[in-house]
C-alpha positions in Angstrom: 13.1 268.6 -62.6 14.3 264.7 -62.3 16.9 263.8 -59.5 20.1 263.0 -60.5 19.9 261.2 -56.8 19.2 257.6 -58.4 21.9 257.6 -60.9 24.5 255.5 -60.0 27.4 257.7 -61.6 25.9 259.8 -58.2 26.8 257.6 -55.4 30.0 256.0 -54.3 30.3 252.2 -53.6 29.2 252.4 -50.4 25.8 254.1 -51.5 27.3 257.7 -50.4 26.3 260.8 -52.9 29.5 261.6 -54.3 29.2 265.8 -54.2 26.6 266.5 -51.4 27.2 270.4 -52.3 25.5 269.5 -56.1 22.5 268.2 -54.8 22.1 271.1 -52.4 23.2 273.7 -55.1 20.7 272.1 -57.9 18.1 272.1 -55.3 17.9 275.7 -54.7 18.3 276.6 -58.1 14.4 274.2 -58.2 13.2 276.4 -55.4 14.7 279.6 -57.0 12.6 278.6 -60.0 9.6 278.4 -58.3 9.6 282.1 -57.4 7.0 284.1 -58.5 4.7 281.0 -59.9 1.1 280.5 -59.3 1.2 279.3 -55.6 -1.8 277.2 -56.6 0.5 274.7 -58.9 3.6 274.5 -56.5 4.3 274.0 -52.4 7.4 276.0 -53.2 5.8 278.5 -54.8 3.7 278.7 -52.3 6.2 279.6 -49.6 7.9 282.2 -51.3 4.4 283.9 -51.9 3.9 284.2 -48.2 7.1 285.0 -47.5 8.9 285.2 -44.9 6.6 283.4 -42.3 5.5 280.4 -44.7 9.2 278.7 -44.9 10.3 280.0 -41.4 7.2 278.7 -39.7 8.0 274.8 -41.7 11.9 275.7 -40.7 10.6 275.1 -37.0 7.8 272.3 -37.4 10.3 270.7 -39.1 13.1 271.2 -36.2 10.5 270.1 -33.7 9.8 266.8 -35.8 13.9 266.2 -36.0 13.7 266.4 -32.2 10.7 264.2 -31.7 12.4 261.3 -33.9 15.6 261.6 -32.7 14.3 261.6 -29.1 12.1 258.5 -30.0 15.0 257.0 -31.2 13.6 256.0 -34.8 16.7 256.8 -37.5 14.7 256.4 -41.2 12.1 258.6 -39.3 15.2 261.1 -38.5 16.2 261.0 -41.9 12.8 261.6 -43.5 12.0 264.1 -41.2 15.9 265.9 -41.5 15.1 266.1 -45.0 12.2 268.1 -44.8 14.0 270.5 -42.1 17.1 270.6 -44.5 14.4 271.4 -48.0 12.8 273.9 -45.7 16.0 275.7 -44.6 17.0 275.9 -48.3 13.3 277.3 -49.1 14.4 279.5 -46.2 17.8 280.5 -47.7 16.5 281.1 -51.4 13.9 283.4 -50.2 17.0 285.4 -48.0 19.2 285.7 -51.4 21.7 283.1 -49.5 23.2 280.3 -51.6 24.2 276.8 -49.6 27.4 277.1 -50.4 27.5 280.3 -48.5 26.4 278.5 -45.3 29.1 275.1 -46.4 31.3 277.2 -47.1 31.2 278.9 -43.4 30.7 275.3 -42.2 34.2 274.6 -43.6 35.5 277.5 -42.1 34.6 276.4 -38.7 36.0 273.1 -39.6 38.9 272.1 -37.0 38.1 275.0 -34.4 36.7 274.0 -30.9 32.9 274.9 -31.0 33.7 276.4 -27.6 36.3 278.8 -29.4 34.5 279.2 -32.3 30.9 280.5 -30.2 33.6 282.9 -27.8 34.7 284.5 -30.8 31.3 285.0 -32.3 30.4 286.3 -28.7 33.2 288.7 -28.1 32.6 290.2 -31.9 28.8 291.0 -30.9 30.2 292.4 -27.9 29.7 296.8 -28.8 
């Protein structure tokens, strides 16, 4: 599949991308592709086929790499490396039967409310 990424109809003046939920909605329809091919001719496909452990396993390399840029203080190494922890998590997400949107969509939800309030709540309804 070719990125629609470089296509300047995809990025607003500033160099922005203009629907960030496309690009990660396209993206897991690639990786939901991917399912069930020779793991041999794809990374992806590799992941799925030892799912779940593959993709979870690269979820948390890939969290420990944010952390080590971001503590280094190096940003295009952030972004490079926040990339591959936000692919993974998708990889992660297709193999659950999750969409993105599902987890914008709660992201949204959560838009405007304390993140104090917000983990109370989440407590108090775990509560029995």
């Amino acid at each position: 599949m070719t990125s629609n990424l470089q296509d300047p109809k995809q990025l607003s003046p500033d160099g922005a991308i203009q629907n960030p939920q496309q690009v990660f909605a396209r993206l897991a329809d690639v990786i939901a592709t991917r399912r069930g091919l020779d793991p041999s001719s794809s990374y992806v496909a590799r992941l799925l086929a030892a799912a779940p452990d593959a993709a979870l396993k690269k979820v948390g390399e890939e969290a420990t790499e944010v952390i080590m840029a971001a503590k280094d203080g190096a940003p295009d190494r952030i972004v490079s490396e926040m990339a591959d922890l936000w692919f993974h998590c998708l990889v992660a997400l297709v193999q659950a039967g999750i969409r993105p949107e599902q987890v914008l969509a709660e992201l949204a939800r959560r838009e405007g409310i304390s993140g104090l309030d917000e983990k109370a709540a989440r407590r108090a309804a775990e509560k029995p």
